[in-house]
C-alpha positions as CSV (number, residue, x, y, z in Angstrom):
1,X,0.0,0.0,0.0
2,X,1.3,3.3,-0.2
3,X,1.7,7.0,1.3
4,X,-0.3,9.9,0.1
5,X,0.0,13.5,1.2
6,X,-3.1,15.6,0.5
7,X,-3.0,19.4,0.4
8,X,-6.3,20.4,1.5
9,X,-8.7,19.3,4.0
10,X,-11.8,20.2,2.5
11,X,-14.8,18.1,1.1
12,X,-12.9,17.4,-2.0
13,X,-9.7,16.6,-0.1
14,X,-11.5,14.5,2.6
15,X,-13.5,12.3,0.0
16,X,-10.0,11.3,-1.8
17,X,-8.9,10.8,1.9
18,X,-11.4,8.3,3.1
19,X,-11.3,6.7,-0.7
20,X,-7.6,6.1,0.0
21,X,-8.0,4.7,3.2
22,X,-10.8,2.5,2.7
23,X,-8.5,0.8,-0.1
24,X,-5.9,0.5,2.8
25,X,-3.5,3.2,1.7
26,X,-1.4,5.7,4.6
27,X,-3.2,9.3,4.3
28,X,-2.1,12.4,5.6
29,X,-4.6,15.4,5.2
30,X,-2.5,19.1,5.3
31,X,-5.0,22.2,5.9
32,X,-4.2,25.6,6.3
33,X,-7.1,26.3,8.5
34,X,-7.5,26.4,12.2
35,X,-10.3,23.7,11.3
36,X,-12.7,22.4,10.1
37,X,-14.6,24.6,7.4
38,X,-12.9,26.2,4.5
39,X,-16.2,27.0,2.0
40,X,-18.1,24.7,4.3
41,X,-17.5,27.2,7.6
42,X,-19.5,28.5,10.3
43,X,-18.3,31.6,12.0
44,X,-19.7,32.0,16.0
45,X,-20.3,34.9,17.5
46,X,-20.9,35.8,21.2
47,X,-24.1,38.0,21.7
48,X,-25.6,39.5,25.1
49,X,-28.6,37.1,24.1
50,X,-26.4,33.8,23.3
51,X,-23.5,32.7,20.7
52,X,-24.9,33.2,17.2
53,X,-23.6,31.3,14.5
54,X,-23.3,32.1,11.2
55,X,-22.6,29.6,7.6
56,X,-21.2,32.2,6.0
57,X,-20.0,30.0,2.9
58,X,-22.0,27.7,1.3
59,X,-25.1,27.4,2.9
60,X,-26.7,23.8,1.6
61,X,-26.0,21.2,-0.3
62,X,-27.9,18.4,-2.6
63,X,-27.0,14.9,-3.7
64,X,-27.9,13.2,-6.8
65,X,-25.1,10.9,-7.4
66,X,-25.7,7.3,-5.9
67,X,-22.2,7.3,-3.7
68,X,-22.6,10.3,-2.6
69,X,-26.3,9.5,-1.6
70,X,-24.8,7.0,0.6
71,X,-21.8,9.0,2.2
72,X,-24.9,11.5,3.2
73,X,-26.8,9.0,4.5
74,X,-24.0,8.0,6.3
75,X,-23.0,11.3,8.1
76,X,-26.9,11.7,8.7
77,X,-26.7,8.8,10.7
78,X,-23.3,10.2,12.7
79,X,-25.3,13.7,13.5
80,X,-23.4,15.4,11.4
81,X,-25.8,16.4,8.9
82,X,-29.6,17.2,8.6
83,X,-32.3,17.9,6.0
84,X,-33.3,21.5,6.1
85,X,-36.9,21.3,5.8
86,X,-37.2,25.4,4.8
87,X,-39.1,27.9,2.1
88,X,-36.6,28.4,-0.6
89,X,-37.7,31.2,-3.5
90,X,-36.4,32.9,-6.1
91,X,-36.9,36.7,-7.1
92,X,-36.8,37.8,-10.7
93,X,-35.3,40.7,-12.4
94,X,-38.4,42.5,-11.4
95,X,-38.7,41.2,-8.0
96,X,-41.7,38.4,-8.4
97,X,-41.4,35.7,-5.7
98,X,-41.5,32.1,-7.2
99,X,-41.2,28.8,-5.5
100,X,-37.5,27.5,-5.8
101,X,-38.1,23.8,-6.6
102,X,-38.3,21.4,-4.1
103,X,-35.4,19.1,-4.5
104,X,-34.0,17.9,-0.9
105,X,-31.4,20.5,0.7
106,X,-29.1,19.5,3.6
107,X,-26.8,21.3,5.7
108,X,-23.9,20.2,8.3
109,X,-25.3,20.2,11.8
110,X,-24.7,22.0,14.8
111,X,-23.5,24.2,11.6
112,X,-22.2,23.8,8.1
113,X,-18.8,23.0,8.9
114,X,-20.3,19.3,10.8
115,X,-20.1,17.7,7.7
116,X,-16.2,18.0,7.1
117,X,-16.0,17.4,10.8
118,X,-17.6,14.5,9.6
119,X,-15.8,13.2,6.6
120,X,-12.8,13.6,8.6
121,X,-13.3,11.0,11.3
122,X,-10.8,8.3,11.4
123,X,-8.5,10.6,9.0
124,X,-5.2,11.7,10.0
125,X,-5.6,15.6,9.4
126,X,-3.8,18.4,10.7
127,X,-5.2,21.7,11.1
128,X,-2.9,25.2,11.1
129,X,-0.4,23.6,8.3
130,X,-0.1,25.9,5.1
131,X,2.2,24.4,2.7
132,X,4.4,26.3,1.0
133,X,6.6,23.8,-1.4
134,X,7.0,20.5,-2.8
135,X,10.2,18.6,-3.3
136,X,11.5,15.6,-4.7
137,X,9.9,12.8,-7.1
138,X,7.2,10.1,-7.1
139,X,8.0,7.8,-4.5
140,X,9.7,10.1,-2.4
141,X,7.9,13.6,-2.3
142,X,8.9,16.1,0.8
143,X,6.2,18.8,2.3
144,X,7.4,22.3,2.9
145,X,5.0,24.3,5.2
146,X,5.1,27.9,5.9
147,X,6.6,27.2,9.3
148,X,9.5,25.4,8.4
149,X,8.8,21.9,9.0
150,X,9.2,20.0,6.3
151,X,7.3,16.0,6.2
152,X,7.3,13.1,4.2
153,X,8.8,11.3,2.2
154,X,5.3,10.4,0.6
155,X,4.8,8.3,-2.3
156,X,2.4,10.4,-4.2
157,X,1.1,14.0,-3.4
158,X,-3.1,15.2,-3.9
159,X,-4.0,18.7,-4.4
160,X,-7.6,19.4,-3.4
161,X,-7.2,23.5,-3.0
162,X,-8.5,26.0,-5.4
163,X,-7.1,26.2,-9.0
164,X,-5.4,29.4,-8.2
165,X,-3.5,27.7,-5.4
166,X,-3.3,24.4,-7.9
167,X,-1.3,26.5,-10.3
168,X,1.4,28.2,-7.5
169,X,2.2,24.4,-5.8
170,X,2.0,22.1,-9.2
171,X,3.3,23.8,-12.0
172,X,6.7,23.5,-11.3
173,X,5.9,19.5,-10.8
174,X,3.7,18.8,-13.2
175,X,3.3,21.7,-15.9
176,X,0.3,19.8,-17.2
177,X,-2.1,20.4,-14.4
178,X,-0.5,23.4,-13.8
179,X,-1.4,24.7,-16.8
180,X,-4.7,23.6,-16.7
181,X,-5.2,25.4,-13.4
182,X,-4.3,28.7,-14.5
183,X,-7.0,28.5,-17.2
184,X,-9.5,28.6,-14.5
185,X,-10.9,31.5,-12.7
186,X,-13.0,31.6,-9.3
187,X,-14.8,34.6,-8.6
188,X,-15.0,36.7,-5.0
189,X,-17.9,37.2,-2.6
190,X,-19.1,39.6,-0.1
191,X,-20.3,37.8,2.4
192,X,-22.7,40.1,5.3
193,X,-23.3,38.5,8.5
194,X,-26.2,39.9,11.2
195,X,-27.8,38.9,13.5
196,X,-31.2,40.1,15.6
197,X,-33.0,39.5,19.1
198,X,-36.0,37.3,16.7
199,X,-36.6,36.4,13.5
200,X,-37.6,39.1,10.7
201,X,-41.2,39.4,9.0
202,X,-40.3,37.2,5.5
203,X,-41.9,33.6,4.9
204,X,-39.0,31.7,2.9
205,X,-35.5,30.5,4.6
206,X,-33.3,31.4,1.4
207,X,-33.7,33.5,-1.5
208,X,-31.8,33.9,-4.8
209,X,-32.1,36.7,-6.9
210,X,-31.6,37.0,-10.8
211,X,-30.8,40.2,-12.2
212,X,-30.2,42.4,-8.9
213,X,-27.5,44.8,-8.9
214,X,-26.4,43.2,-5.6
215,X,-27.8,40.6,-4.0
216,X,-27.3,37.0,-5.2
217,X,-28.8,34.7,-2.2
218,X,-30.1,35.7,1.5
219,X,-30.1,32.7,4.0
220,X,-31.5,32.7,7.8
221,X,-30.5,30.2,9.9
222,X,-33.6,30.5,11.8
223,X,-35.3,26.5,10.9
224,X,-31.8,24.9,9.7
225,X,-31.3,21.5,12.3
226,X,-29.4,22.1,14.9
227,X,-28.7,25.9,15.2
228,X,-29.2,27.8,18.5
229,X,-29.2,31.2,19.4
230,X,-30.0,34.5,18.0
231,X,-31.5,34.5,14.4
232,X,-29.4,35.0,11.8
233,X,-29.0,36.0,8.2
234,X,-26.0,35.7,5.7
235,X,-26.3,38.0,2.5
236,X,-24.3,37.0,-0.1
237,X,-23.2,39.8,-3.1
238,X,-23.6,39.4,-6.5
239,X,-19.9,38.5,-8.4
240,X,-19.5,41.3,-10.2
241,X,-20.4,43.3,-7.5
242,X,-18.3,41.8,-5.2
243,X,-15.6,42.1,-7.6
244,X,-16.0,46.0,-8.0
245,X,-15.6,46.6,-4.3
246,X,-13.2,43.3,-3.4
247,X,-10.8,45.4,-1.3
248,X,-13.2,47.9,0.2
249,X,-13.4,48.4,4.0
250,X,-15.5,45.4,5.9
251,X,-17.5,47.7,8.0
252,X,-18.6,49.8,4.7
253,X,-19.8,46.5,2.6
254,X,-21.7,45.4,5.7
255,X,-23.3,48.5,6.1
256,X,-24.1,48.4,2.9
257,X,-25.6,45.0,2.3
258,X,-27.9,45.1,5.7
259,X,-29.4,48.5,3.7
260,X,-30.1,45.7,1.0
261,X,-31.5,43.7,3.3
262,X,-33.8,46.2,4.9
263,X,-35.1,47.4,1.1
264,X,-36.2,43.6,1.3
265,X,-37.5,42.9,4.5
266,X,-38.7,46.3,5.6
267,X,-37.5,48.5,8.7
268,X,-34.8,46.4,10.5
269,X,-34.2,46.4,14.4
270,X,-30.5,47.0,16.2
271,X,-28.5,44.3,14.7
272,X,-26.9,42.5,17.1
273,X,-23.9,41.1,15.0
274,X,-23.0,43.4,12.1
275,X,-20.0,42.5,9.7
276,X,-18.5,40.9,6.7
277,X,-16.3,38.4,5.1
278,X,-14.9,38.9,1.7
279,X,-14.4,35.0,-0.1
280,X,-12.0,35.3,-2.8
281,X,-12.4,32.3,-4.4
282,X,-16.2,31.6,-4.1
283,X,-16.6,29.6,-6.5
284,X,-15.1,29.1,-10.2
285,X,-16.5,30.6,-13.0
286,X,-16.3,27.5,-15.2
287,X,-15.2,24.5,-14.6
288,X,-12.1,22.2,-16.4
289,X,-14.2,19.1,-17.1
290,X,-12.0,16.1,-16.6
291,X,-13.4,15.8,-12.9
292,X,-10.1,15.1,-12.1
293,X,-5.9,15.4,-13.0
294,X,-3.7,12.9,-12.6
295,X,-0.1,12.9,-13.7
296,X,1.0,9.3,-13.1
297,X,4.9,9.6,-14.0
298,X,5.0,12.2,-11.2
299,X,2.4,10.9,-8.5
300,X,0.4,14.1,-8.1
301,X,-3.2,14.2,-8.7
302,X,-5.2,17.3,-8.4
303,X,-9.2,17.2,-7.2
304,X,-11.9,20.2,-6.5
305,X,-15.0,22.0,-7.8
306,X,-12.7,23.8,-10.5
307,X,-12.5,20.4,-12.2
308,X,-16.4,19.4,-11.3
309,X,-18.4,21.8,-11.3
310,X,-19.3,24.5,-8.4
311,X,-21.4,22.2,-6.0
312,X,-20.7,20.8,-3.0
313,X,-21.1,17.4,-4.4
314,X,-19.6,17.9,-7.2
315,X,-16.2,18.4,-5.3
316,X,-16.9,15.6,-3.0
317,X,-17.3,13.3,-6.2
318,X,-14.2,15.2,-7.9
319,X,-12.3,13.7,-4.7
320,X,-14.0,10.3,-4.2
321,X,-13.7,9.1,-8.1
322,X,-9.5,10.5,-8.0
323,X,-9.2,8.5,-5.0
324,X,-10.9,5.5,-6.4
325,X,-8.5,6.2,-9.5
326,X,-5.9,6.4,-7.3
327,X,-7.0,2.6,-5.0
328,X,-6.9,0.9,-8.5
């Protein structure tokens, strides 16, 4: 069996993971965050009235694909996810409310972040570990992180990170998927996070908008499984929006996208969590294809929605088909 380093610890990077390891193979799972979450995070914040918590990044996901289907199933089973069981809409360019299908929506429980807590049980992951480099050659690959230390040797090496990050570690290795990484762009978002003493006068949980000049979706946590606490609402900006004011102030696109929010929903009261987070790689623009990259004279493999397609499953199946690739 052999020894795989994977740069990345999110859904994409986790599904090669437990792939790997089911087939008997030595992981090790590198993540630059503190924890848990990446896309998939939920932010907490302490309020006089209780912590509120906030998924600030993706805010649901669907399954359709039969393994996938069953790794749900699974994690429902563990507690870490639930079916959210809310009124989804959509608004058109000139602001008629329709019904937003009714295909089943799930979400990580006690927030979004419980299903890569999840997918990582049993994995040997380490949090707070931003790699910098690569060195060596198939068979014997060394792990450069930020802080110095260096790990390995590993037989082969997965990148499951954006393309823009893909394209910086790789392309020295592997000028194939290096190139192919460049050729992909993610685009930003604005991200406003508030929270309120109860729950606003609107009957739907989410709402996407076609054609506004700013908002693209509005999600309360108020009847997602799991969530204590104050109720809360994440706006998310338009792309091109987000893009025109990507490195304004925090405070100034918050303020700004809770007066969207009120234009919506009417007079708001004292918010009791007011602020922002700017994502700047939501989510790619298009996607590469393949599903996956593997250069098999070098051992590196690449694996993430910029190969897939921008869903959460589609990243988890990005991962999980690479790693079956991988087993065989």
């Amino acid at each position: 069996m052999g020894s795989f380093a994977i740069i990345g610890a999110g859904i994409s990077g986790l599904a090669c993971g437990n792939a790997l390891a089911a087939a008997g193979h030595q992981v090790s799972l590198f993540d630059k965050g503190r924890g848990p979450g990446g896309r998939m995070s939920t932010r907490r914040v302490d309020t006089p009235i209780g912590q509120a918590h906030f998924d600030h990044g993706a805010q649901f996901f669907t399954e359709r694909d039969p393994d996938f289907q069953k790794a749900v199933s699974a994690l429902e089973a563990q507690g870490a996810v639930g079916l959210w069981r809310g009124q989804f809409v959509r608004f058109d360019s000139n602001g008629q409310q329709s019904t937003l299908g009714d295909e089943p929506r799930y979400v990580g429980t006690p927030g979004m972040n419980g299903i890569v807590r999840g997918l990582a049980t049993g994995l040997n992951t380490a949090w707070g570990m931003r790699v910098s480099t690569l060195s060596g050659q198939k068979g014997a690959w060394q792990v450069h992180f930020e802080s110095g230390e260096t790990l390995g040797p590993f037989d082969q090496v997965v990148c499951a990170v954006p393309a823009e990050q893909v394209s910086d570690l790789l392309s020295q290795h592997t000028p194939a998927i290096g190139d192919q990484a460049k050729a992909v762009r993610s685009l930003p978002c604005w991200a406003g996070l508030f929270a309120f003493e109860g729950p606003l006068k609107i009957d739907w949980d989410m709402a996407r908008f076609d054609g506004h000049p700013v908002l693209d979706v509005i999600s309360t946590s108020v009847n997602k499984p799991g969530r204590t606490g104050p109720a809360t609402y994440v706006v998310h900006g338009r792309a091109d929006w987000s893009i025109t004011h990507l490195e304004e102030a925090a405070d100034q696109i918050a303020s700004f996208l809770l007066q969207e929010l009120a234009a919506l929903c009417g007079p708001l009261p004292p918010p009791l969590v007011q602020s922002a987070h700017r994502w700047r790689y939501a989510r790619v623009e298009t996607s590469h294809g393949p599903g996956f990259l593997y250069d098999g004279v070098q051992g590196i493999g690449a694996c993430g929605d910029w190969l897939s397609g921008p869903r959460v499953e589609s990243a988890w199946v990005s991962g999980h088909h690479l790693g079956q690739a991988l087993s065989a």
